[in-house]
C-alpha positions as CSV (number, residue, x, y, z in Angstrom):
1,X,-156.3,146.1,-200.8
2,X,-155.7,143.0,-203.2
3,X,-153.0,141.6,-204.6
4,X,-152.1,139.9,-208.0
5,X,-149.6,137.5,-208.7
6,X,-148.9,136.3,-212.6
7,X,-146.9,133.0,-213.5
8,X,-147.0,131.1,-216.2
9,X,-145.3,133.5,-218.5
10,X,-141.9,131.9,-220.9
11,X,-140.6,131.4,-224.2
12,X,-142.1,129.6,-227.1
13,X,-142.3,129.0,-230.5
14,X,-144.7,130.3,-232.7
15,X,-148.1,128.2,-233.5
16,X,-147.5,127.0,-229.5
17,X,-149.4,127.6,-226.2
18,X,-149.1,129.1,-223.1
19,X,-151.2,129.4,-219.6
20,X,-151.3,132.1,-217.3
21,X,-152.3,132.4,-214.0
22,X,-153.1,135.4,-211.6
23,X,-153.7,134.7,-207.8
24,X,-155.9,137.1,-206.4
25,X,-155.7,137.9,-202.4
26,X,-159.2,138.9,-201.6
27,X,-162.2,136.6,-200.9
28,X,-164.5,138.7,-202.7
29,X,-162.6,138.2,-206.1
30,X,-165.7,136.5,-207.2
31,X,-167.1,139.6,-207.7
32,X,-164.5,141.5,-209.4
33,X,-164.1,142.3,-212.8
34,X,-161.0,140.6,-214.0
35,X,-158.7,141.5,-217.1
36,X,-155.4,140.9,-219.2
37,X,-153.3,143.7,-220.8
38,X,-150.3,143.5,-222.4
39,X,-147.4,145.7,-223.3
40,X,-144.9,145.2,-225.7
41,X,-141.6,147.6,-225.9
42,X,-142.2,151.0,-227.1
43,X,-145.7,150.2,-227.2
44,X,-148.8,151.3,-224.6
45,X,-150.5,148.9,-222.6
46,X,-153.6,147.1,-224.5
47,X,-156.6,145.5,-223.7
48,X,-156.4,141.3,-224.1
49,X,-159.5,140.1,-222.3
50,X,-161.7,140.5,-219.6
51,X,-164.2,138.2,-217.6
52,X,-167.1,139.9,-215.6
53,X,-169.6,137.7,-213.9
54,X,-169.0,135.6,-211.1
55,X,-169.2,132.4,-213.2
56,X,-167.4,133.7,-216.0
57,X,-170.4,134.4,-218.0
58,X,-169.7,137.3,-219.9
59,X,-165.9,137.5,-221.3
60,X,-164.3,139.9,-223.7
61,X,-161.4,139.7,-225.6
62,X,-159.8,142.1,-228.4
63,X,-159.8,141.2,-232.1
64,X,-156.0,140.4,-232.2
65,X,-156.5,137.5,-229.8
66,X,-160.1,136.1,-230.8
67,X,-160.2,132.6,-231.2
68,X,-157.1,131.9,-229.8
69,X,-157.3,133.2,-226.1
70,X,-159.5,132.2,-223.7
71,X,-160.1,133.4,-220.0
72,X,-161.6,131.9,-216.7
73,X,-161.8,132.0,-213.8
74,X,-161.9,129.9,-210.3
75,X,-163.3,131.7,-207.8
76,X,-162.4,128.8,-205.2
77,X,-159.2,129.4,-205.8
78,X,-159.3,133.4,-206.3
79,X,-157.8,132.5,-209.6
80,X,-157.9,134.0,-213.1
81,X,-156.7,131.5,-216.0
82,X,-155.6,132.9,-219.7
83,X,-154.6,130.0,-222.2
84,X,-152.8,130.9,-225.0
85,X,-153.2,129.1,-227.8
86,X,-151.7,129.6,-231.5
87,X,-149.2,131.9,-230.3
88,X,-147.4,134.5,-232.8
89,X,-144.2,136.4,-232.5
90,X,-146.5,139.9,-232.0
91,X,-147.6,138.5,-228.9
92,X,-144.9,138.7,-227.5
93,X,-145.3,141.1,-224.6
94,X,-145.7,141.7,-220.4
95,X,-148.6,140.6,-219.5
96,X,-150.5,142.0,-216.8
97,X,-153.2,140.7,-214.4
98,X,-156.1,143.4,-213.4
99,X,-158.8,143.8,-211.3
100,X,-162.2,145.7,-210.6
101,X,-164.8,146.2,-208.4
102,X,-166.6,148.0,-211.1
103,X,-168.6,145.9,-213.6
104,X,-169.8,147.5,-216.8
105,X,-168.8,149.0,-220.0
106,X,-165.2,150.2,-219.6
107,X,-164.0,146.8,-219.1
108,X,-161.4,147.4,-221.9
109,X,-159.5,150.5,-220.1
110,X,-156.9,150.4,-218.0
111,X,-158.0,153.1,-216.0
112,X,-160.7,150.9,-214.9
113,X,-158.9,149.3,-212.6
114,X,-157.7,149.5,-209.4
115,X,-155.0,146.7,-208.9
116,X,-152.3,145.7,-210.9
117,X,-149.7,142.5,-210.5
118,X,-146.3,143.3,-211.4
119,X,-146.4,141.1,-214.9
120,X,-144.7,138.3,-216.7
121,X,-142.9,138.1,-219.6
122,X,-144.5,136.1,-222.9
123,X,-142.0,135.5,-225.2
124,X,-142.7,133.8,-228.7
125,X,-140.4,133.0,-231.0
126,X,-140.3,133.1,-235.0
């Protein structure tokens, strides 16, 4: 079993930046796939970015956030990072941490993976 924990989620203005962290419980986290979703009210749960090697080598991220988002990863510290940067009032959301065991192609669903942390709330204002 392995656990997630968020923080780093608040309020802020648009145009300004965020970073979120997700604290993952197992040692072998290096070799887990590791993603962001978000979910904003009303809406389903999407896709914001994944990171599949060990070192961070491969990352994905959906067209909405390209170029402002990046994701990483420490595996010393069982730690995935998502900075925020040029933030805008639609992404506004709860964000969730998520992780695999699986590496591959389906990356972007959320029925890809297995554990979930219970969010935190990203907030941008207008």
């Amino acid at each position: 079993q392995v656990q997630l924990v968020e923080s780093g989620g608040g309020l802020v203005q648009a145009g300004g930046s965020l970073k979120l962290s997700c604290a993952a419980s197992r040692r072998t986290f290096s070799g887990y796939t590791m993603a962001w979703f978000r979910q904003a009210p009303g809406k389903e749960r999407e896709f914001v970015s994944a990171t599949i090697d060990w070192n961070g080598g491969r990352t994905y991220y959906a067209d909405s956030v390209k170029g402002r988002f990046t994701i990483s990863r420490d595996n010393a510290k069982n730690t995935v990072y998502l900075q925020m940067n040029s933030l805008k009032p639609e992404d506004t959301a709860v964000y969730y941490c998520a992780g695999s065991p699986r590496s591959g192609s389906g990356y972007y669903s959320a029925s890809w993976y297995d554990y979930w942390g219970q969010g935190t709330q990203v907030t941008v204002s207008s």
